[in-house]
C-alpha positions as a printed NumPy array, in Angstrom:
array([[ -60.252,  -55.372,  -64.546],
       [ -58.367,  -52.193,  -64.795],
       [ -59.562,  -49.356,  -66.944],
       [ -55.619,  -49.329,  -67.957],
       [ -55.797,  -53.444,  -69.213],
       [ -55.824,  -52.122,  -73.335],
       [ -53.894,  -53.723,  -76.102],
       [ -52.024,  -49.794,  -75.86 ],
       [ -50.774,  -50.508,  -72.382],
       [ -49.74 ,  -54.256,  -72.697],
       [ -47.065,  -52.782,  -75.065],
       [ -45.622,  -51.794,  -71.708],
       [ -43.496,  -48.91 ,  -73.16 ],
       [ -42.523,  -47.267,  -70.44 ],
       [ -40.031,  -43.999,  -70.528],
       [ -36.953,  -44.473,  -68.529],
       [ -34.958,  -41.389,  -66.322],
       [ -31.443,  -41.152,  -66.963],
       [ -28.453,  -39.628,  -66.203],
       [ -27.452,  -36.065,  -64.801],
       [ -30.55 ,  -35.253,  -67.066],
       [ -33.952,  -36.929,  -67.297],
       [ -37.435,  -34.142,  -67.544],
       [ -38.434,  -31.018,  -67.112],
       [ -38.08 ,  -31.13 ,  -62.946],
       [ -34.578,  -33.011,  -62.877],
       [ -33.418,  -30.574,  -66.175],
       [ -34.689,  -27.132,  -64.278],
       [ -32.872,  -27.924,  -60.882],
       [ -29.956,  -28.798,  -62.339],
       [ -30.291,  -24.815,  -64.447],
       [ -31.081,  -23.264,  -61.269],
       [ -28.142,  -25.143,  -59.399],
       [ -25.721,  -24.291,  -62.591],
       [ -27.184,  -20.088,  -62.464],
       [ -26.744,  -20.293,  -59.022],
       [ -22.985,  -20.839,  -58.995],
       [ -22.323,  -19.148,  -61.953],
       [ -24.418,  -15.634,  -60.065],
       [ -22.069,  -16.645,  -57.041],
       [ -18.527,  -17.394,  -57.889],
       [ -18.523,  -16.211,  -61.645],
       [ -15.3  ,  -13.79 ,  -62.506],
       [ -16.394,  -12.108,  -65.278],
       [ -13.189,  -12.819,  -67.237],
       [ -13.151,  -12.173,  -70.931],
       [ -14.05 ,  -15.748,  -72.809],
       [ -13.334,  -16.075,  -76.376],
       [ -15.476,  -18.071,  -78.604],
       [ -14.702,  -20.033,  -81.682],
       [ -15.575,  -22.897,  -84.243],
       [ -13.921,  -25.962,  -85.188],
       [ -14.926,  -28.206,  -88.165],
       [ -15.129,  -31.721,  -87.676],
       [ -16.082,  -34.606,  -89.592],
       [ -19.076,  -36.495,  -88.572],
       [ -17.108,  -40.014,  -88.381],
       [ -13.485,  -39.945,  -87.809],
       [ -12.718,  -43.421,  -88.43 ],
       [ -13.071,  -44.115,  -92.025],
       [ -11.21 ,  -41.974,  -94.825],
       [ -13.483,  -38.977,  -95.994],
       [ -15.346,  -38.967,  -99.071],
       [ -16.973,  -36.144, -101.375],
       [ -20.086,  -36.443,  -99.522],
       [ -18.716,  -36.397,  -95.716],
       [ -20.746,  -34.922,  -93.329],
       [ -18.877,  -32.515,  -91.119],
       [ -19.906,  -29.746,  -88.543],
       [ -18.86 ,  -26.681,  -86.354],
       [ -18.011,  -27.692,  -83.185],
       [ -17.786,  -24.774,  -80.596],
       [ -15.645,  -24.316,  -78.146],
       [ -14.033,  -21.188,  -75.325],
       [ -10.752,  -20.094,  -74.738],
       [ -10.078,  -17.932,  -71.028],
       [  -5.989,  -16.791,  -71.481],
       [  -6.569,  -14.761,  -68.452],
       [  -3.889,  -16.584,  -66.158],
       [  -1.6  ,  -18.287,  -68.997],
       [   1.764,  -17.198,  -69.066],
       [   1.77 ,  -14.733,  -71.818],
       [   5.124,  -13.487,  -71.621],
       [   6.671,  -16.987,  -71.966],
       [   3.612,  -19.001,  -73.51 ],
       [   4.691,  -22.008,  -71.919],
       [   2.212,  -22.052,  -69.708],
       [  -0.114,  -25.476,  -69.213],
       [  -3.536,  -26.269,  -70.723],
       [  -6.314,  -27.151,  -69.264],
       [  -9.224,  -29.016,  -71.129],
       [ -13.065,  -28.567,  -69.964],
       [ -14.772,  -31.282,  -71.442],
       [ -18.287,  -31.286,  -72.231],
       [ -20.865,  -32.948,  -71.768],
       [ -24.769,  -33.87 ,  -72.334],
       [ -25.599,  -30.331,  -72.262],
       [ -25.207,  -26.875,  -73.875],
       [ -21.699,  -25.395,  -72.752],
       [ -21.058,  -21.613,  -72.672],
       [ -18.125,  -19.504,  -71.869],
       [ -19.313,  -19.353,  -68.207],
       [ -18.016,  -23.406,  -67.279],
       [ -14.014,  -21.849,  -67.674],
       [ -15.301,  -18.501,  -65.744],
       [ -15.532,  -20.167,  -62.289],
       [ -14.783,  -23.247,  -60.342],
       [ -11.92 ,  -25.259,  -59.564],
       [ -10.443,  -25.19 ,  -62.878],
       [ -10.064,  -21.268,  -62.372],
       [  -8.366,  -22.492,  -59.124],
       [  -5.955,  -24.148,  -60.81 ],
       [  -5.462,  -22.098,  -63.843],
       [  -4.409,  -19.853,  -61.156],
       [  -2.025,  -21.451,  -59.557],
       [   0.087,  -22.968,  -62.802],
       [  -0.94 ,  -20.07 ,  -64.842],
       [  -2.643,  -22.382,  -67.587],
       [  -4.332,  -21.281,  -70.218],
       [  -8.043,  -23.058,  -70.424],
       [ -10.526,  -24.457,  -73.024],
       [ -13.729,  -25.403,  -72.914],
       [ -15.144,  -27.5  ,  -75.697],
       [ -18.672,  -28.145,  -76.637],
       [ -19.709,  -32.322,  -76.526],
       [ -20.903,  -33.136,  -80.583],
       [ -24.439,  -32.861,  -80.659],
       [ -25.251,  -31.08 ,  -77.781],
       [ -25.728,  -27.147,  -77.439],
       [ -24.905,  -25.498,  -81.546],
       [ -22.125,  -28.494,  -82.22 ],
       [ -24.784,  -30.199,  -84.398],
       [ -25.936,  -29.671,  -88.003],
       [ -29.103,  -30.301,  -90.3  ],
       [ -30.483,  -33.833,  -89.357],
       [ -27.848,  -34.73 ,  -87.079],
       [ -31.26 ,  -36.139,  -85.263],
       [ -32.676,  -38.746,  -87.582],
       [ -31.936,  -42.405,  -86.62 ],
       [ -29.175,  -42.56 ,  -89.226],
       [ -26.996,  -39.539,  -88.001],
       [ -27.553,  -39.845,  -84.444],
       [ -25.304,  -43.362,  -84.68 ],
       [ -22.325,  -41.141,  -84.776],
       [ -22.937,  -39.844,  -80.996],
       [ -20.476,  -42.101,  -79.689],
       [ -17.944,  -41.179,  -76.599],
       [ -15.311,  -42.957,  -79.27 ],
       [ -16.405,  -40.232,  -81.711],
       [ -16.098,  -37.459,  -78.742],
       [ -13.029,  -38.693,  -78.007],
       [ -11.718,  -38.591,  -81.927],
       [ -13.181,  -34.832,  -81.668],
       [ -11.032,  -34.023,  -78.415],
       [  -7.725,  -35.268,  -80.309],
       [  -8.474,  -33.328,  -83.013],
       [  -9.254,  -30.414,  -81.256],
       [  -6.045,  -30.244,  -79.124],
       [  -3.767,  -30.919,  -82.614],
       [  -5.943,  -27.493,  -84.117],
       [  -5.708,  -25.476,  -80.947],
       [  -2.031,  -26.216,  -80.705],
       [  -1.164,  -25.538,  -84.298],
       [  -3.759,  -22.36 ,  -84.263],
       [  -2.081,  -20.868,  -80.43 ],
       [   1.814,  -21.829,  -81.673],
       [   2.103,  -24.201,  -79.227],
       [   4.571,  -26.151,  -78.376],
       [   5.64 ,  -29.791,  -76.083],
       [   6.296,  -27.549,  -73.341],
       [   2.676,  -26.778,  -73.253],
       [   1.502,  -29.903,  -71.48 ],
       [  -2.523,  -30.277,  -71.258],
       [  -4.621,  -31.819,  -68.06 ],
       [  -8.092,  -33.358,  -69.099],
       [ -11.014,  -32.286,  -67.03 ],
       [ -14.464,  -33.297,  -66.731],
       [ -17.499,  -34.267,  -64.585],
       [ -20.412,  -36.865,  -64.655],
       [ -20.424,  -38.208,  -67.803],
       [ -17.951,  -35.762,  -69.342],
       [ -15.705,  -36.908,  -66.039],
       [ -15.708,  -40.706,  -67.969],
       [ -14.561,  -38.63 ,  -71.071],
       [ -11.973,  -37.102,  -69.233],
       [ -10.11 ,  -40.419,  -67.804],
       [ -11.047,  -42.016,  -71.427],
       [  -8.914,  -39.538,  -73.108],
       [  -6.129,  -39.977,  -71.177],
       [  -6.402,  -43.429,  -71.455],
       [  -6.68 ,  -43.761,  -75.591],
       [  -4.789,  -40.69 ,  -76.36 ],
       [  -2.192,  -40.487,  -73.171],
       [   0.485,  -38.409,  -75.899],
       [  -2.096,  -35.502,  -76.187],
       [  -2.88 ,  -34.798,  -72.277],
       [  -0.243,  -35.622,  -69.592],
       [  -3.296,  -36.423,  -66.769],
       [  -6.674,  -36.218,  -66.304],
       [  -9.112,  -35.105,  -63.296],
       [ -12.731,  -37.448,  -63.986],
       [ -15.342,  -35.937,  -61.277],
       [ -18.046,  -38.074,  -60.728],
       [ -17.404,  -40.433,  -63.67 ],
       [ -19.533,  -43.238,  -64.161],
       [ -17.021,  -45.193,  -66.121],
       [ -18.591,  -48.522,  -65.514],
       [ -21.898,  -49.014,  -68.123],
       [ -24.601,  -51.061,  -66.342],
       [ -28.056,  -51.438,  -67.791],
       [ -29.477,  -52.371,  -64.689],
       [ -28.686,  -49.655,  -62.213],
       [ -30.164,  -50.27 ,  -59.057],
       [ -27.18 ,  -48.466,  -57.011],
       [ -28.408,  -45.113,  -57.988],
       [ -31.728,  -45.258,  -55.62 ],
       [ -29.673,  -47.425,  -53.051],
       [ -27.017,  -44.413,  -52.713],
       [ -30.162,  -42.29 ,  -52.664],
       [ -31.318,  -43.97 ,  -50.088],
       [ -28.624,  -44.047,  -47.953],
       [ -28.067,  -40.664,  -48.391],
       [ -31.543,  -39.771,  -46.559],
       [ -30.396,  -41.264,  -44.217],
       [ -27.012,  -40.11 ,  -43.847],
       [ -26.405,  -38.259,  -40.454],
       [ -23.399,  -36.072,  -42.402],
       [ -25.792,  -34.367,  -44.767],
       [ -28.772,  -33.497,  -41.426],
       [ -30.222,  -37.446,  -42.583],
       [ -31.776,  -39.436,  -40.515],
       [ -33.288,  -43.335,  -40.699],
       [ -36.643,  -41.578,  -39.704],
       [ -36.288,  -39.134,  -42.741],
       [ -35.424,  -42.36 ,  -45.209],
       [ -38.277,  -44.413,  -43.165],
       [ -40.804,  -42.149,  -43.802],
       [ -39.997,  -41.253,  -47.656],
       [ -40.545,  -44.834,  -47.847],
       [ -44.065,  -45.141,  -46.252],
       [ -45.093,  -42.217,  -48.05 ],
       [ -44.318,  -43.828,  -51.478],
       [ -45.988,  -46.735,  -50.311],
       [ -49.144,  -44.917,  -49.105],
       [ -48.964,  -43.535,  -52.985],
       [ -48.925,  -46.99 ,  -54.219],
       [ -52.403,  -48.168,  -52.053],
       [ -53.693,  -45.23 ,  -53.712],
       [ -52.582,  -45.963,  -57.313],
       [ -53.515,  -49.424,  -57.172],
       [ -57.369,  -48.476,  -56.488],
       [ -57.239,  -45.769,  -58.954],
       [ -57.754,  -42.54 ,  -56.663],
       [ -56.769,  -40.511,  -59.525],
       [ -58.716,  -37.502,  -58.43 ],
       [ -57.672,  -36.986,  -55.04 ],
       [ -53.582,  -37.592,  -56.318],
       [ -54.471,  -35.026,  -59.179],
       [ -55.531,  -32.953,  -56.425],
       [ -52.754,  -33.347,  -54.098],
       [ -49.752,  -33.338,  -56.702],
       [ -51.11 ,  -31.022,  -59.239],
       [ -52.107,  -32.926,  -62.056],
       [ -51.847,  -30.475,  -65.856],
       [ -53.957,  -33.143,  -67.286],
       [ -55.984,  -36.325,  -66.173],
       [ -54.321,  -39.793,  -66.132],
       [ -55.538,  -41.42 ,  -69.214],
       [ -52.877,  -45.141,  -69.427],
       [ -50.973,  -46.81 ,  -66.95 ],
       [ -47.98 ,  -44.998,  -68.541],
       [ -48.827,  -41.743,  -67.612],
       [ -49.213,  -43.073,  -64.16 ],
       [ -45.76 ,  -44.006,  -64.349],
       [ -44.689,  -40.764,  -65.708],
       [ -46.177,  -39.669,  -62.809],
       [ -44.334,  -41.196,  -60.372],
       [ -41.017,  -40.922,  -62.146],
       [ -41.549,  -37.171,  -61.764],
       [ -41.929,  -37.488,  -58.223],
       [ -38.302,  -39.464,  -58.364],
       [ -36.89 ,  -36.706,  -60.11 ],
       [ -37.553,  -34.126,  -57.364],
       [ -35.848,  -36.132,  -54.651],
       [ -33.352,  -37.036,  -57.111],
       [ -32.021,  -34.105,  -58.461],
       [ -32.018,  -32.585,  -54.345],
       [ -29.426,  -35.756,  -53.431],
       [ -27.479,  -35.505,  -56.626],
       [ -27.   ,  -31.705,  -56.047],
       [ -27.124,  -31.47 ,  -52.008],
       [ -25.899,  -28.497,  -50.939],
       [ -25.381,  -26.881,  -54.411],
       [ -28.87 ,  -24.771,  -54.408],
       [ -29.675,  -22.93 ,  -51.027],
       [ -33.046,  -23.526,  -51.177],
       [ -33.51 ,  -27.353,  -51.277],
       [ -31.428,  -30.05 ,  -50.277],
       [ -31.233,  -33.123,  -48.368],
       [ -31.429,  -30.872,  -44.745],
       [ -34.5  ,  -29.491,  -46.208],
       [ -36.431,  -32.598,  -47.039],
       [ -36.075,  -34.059,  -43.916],
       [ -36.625,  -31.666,  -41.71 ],
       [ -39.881,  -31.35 ,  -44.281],
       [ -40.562,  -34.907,  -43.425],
       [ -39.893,  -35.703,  -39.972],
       [ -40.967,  -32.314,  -38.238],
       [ -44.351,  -32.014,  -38.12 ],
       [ -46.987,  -34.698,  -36.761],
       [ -48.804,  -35.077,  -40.38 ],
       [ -48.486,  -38.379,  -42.031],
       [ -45.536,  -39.16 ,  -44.004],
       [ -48.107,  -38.991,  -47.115],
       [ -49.434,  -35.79 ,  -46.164],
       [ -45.902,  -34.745,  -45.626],
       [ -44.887,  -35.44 ,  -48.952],
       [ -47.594,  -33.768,  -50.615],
       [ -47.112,  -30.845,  -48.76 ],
       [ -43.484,  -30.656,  -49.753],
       [ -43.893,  -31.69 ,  -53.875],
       [ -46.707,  -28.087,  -53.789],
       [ -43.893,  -26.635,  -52.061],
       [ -40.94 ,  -27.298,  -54.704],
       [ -43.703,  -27.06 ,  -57.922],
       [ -44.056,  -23.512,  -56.669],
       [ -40.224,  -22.141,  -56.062],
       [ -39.599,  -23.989,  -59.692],
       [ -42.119,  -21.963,  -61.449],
       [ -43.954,  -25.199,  -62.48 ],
       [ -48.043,  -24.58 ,  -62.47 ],
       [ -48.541,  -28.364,  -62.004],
       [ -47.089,  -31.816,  -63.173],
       [ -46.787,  -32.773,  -66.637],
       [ -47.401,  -36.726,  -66.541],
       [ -48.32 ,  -37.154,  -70.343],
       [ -46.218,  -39.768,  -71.215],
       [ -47.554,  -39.858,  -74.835],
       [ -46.037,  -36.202,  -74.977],
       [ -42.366,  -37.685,  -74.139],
       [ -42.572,  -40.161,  -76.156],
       [ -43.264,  -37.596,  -79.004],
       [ -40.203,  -35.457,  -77.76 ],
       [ -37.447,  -38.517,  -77.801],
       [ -38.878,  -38.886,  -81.297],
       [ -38.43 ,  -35.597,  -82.536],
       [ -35.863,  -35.512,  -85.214],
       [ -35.772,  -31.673,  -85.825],
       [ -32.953,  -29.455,  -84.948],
       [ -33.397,  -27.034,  -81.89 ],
       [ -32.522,  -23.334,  -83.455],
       [ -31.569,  -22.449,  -79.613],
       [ -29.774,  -25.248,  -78.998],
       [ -31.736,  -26.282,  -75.902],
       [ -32.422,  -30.011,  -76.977],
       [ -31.032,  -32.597,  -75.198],
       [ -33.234,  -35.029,  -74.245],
       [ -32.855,  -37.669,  -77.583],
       [ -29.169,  -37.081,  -77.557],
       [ -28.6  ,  -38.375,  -74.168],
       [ -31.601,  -41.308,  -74.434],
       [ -29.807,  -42.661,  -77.564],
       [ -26.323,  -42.773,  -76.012],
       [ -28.013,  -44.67 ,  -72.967],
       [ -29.707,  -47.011,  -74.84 ],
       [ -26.602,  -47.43 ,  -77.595],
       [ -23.507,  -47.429,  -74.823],
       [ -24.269,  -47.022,  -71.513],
       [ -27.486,  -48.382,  -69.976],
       [ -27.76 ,  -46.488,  -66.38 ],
       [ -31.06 ,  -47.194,  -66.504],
       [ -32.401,  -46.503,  -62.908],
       [ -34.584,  -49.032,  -61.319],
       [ -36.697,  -49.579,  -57.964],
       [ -36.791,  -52.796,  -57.522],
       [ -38.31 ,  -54.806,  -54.329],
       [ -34.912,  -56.241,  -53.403],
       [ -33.584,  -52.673,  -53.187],
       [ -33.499,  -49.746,  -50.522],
       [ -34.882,  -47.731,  -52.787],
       [ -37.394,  -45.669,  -51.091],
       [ -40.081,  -44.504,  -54.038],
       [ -43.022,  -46.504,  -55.781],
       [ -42.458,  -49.559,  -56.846],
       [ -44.094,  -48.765,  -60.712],
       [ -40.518,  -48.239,  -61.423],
       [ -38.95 ,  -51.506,  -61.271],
       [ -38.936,  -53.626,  -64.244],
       [ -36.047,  -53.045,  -66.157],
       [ -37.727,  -54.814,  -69.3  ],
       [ -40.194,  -51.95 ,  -69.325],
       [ -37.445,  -49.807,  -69.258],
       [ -35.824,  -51.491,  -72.449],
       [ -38.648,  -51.038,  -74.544],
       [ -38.19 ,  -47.685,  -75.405],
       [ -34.625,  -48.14 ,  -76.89 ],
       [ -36.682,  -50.434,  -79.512],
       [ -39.779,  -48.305,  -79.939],
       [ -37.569,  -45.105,  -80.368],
       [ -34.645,  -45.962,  -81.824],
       [ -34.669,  -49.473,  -82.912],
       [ -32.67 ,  -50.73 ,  -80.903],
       [ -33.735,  -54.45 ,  -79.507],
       [ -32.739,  -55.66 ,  -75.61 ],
       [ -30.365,  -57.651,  -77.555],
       [ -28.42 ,  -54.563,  -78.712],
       [ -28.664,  -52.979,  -75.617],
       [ -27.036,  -55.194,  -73.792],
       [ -24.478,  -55.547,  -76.121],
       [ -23.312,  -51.611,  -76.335],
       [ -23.176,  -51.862,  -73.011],
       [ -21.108,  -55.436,  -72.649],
       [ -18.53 ,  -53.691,  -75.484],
       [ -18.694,  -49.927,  -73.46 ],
       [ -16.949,  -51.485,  -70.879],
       [ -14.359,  -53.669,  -72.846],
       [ -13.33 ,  -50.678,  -74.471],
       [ -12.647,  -48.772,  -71.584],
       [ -12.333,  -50.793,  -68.474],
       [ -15.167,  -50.551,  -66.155],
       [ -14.104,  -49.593,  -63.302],
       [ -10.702,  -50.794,  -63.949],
       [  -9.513,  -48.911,  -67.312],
       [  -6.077,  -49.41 ,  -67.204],
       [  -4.785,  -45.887,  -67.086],
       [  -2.288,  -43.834,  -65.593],
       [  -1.828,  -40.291,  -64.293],
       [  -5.86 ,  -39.76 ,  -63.677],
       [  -7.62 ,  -38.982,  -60.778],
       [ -11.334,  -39.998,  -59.83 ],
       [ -12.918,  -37.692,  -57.278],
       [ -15.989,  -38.746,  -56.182],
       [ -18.765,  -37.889,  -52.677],
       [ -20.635,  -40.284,  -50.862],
       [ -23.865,  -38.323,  -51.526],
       [ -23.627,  -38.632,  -55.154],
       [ -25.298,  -41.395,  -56.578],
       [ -23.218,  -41.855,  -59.423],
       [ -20.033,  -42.635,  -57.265],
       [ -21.494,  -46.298,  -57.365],
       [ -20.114,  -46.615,  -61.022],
       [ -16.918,  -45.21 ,  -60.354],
       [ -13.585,  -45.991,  -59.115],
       [ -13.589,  -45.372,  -55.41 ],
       [ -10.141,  -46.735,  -54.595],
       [  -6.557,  -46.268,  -55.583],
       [  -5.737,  -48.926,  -58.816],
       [  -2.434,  -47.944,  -59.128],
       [   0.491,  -45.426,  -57.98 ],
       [  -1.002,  -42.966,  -60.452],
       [  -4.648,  -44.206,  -61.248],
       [  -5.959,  -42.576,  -57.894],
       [  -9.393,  -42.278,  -56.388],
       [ -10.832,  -39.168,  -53.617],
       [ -13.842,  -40.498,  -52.019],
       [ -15.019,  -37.22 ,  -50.299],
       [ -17.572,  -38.32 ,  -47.501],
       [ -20.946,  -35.772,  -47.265],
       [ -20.314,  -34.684,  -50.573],
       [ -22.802,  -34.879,  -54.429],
       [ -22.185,  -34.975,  -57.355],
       [ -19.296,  -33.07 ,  -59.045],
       [ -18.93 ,  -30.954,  -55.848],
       [ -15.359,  -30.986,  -56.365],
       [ -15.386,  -28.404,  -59.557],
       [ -16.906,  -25.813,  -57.676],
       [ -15.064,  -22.377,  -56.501],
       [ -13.877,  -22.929,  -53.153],
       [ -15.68 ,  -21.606,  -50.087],
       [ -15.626,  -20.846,  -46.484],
       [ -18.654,  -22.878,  -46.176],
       [ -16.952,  -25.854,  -47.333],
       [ -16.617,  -28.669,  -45.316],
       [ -12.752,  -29.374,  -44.457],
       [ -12.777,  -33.095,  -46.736],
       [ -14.095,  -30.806,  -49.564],
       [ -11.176,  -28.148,  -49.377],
       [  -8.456,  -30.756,  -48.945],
       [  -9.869,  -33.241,  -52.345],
       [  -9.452,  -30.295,  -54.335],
       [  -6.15 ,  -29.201,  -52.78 ],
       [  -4.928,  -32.785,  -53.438],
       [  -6.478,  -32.328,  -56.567],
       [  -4.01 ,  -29.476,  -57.604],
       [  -1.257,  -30.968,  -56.114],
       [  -1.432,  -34.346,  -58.264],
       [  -2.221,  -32.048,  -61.206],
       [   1.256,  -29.667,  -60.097],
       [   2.965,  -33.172,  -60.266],
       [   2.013,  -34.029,  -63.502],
       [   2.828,  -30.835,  -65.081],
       [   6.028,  -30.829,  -63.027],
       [   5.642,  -27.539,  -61.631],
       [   4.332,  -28.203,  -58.3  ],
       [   5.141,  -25.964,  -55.315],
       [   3.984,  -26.284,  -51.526],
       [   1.848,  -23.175,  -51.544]])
C-alpha cells in the first residue's frame, strides 16, 4: 500500500490552477511579462489617481448599516480634446489583479487615444489591488465579488466621472478589457449598451465551463504549432517526459525528483505531489499563454530546449525547469499544498494590496468554473495527477462552502445571464490568437454585422493590447488596425489614416 493511503488523503482535496493567475510561478511570469512592457513601451504620461465610493451590493436599497468602499481608479487626459472637451472615453477595465496608473500609460489603448483624441480611465476590479475594505475576505463579504456587482460598479462609475469631468452625450465611451476583464468589457456593453457605445473584449472567456479541458488541448497544439518555432517532436517529447515523471511518481522516487526539480521541502501526502506537478504545468503554461511577450522564454525557447540536444526528453525537462527556477529568482519549488490551502483560507486584508489568490478562487468556484483538467481522452501533454475534475471540486466545498451542486449551478446561471459564447450584443469586438488558450471560450467568429470576432493566428493571450512594434507579425498589426477602425466607426469619427 502507499505511504500516501491515510484517512487525510482519501479526502482527495486537491487545489485547482485557474485563470490568468494560479501560484507563485504562473503569478511571477505574468509580473515579469507585465514590467517588461511597461520598461519597454511605457510613455511616462502624467496619470491622475482618485477614489470612488461604492456600495458593497448595488441591488437592494441601502440601509444605515451598508457596507461601502473606495474604489480606485486613473485618469490619462493627455490626448483628449481639451479645447473642445468633446473628445471620446475610453474605459480600461480591470481585472483579477492590482491595477496602477501604468495599464492607460502604454498599449493599444494609448494607440487609440491617439488617434480620436479620447480621454482614458482605468478603473480598479472590487476587491482586487486597495478597492477592498475591512473583512471584505470572510465567507460572508466575499459573496458580493460578482462580475454583476463589477458591472453595477462600472455604471456607476461612468455616471460619477461624467457628472465630476462636465461631460456631456457628445462624449461617447468604448469599453475595453482583456482575459477576464475582456468578458467584463463585452458584458457591459451588453447590460448597460446606453453608458458605452462599443466594446473591445481581448481574450474573453465569456463562456463558463467547469470542466475545461480546451485549455491544455490549445496548449498542446500550440507546441506544436509550426507558426510559433513548434514542432510535433517538441509536443511529442513534452509528453514522454511527463510520462517518464509519472513511472517515477507512481514508485515513489521522491528523492531523486526532489533532486532534479528542486524540492523546498520533502513530499509528505499525495497532495503535495500534486502540487508538485501542477507547478510544473504552470511553467509551460504561463510560456504559451504569454509567447512572445517576455524575451527570455517562450514557446521557441522550450522547444528548441527540448528537441536539440540528444538527452532524454526527461532529462531535457529537468534541465530546462533548473533553468527557468533560476532566471525567476525562485531557490526551489514550493509543493506544500497544506500551505495553499492555508492561503485560499486566509481572510485578512493585504495592507499592500498584493492578494489575489482567494478573490479569484471564489469567483471560479461561485461563477465561472475554468477549472483546467488533464484528462486521458485529451492532448494534453503533462501528468496525468491532474485529471479528475471531482478532485478539483472539492476545494470550492472545503474553502468556501460551496458543494459540486452549487458549482455547477453558478456556472449553468453565468452563462444564462450573459450568453456563452453567444451573448446577444451589438457593437463589440472579440479579438482573440490561436496561441492563447483561453480563445477556446470565446467567440471566434462573426455573430452578427456588429458582434465581430479577430482570430489572430500565432498570437497569446491579450497580445492585441500591446504598443505596436516593428517586430510584430503583419496579422498582429492589421487586428489592431481593424481594431481602431471598428472603434472610429462607433464613435463616428473614423478617418482612413
Amino acid at each position: 500500500m502507499s505511504r500516501f493511503s491515510s484517512p487525510l488523503v482519501l479526502l482527495l482535496v486537491f487545489v485547482l490552477r485557474v485563470s490568468c493567475l494560479r501560484t507563485e510561478i504562473f503569478s511571477k511570469f505574468r509580473e515579469l511579462v507585465h514590467k517588461e512592457q511597461y520598461m519597454r513601451w511605457g510613455r511616462g504620461d502624467f496619470i491622475e489617481e482618485g477614489t470612488i465610493k461604492q456600495p458593497l451590493d448595488h441591488f437592494h436599497p441601502p440601509t444605515q448599516k451598508s457596507i461601502t468602499f473606495e474604489q480606485r481608479y486613473w485618469m490619462n487626459s493627455n490626448y483628449w480634446n481639451n479645447y473642445y472637451r468633446d473628445g471620446p472615453v475610453f474605459l480600461y477595465i480591470g481585472g483579477e489583479f492590482e491595477m496602477s496608473g501604468d495599464y492607460i500609460d502604454s498599449g493599444h489603448i494609448l494607440e487609440m487615444a491617439e488617434q480620436y483624441r479620447g480621454l482614458i480611465f482605468g478603473v480598479e476590479h472590487r476587491f482586487y489591488g486597495l478597492s477592498t475594505f475591512e473583512k471584505c475576505m470572510d465567507n460572508y463579504n466575499i459573496t458580493f465579488l460578482t462580475s454583476q456587482q463589477a458591472l453595477a460598479d462600472l455604471a456607476h462609475f461612468v455616471t460619477f466621472a461624467r457628472k465630476l469631468y462636465n461631460m456631456t452625450d457628445a462624449n461617447k465611451w468604448i469599453a475595453y478589457g482583456g482575459s477576464y476583464a475582456g468578458s467584463l468589457s463585452a458584458w457591459f456593453r451588453l447590460k448597460y449598451p446606453k453608458l458605452v457605445v462599443g466594446a473591445v473584449a481581448s481574450s474573453a472567456p465569456v463562456e463558463a465551463k467547469t470542466d475545461f479541458q480546451g485549455y491544455h488541448e490549445v496548449v498542446a497544439s500550440s507546441f506544436a504549432s509550426t507558426l510559433v518555432n513548434g514542432s510535433a517532436k517538441c509536443r511529442d517529447n513534452l509528453k514522454l517526459a511527463f510520462y517518464k515523471l509519472d513511472e517515477m511518481i507512481e514508485r515513489e522516487d521522491f528523492p531523486t525528483l526532489a533532486r532534479d526539480f528542486r524540492f523546498c521541502q520533502k513530499i509528505s501526502s499525495k497532495n503535495d505531489v500534486w502540487q508538485f506537478t501542477k507547478n510544473l504545468a504552470n511553467i509551460f503554461d504561463g510560456i504559451v499563454q504569454y509567447n512572445n511577450e517576455n524575451g527570455e522564454y517562450s514557446i521557441t525557447t522550450v522547444c528548441r530546449n527540448m528537441t536539440y540536444t540528444d538527452d532524454t526528453p526527461y532529462a531535457k525537462l529537468v534541465q530546462f525547469v533548473q533553468n527557468y527556477l533560476a532566471h525567476m529568482g525562485m531557490r526551489c519549488l514550493n509543493n506544500n499544498y497544506t500551505s495553499f490551502v492555508t492561503s485560499l483560507k486566509n481572510t485578512r486584508l493585504d495592507p499592500l494590496g498584493k492578494a489575489w489568490l482567494r478573490q479569484w478562487f471564489y469567483q471560479t468556484c461561485s461563477q465561472f468554473g475554468y477549472f483546467q483538467t488533464c484528462e486521458a481522452n485529451t492532448s494534453c501533454v503533462y501528468s496525468t495527477m491532474l485529471a479528475d475534475l471531482p478532485h478539483y471540486l472539492d476545494i470550492c466545498c472545503d474553502v468556501f462552502g460551496l458543494p459540486e451542486k452549487k458549482v455547477y449551478q453558478g456556472v449553468a446561471f453565468t452563462n444564462s445571464d450573459y450568453g456563452g459564447k453567444t451573448p446577444n450584443g451589438s457593437k463589440i469586438v472579440f479579438v482573440n490568437g490561436s496561441i492563447d488558450p483561453w480563445h477556446a471560450l470565446s467567440v471566434l467568429t462573426n455573430l452578427t454585422t456588429s458582434e465581430l470576432a479577430i482570430f489572430i493566428p500565432g498570437t497569446a493571450h491579450c497580445a492585441d493590447m500591446g504598443s505596436p512594434s516593428p517586430q510584430d507579425p503583419h496579422n498582429l498589426t492589421a487586428a489592431r488596425w481593424e481594431v481602431s477602425r471598428l472603434v472610429g466607426m462607433w464613435l463616428q469619427t473614423y478617418y482612413e489614416a
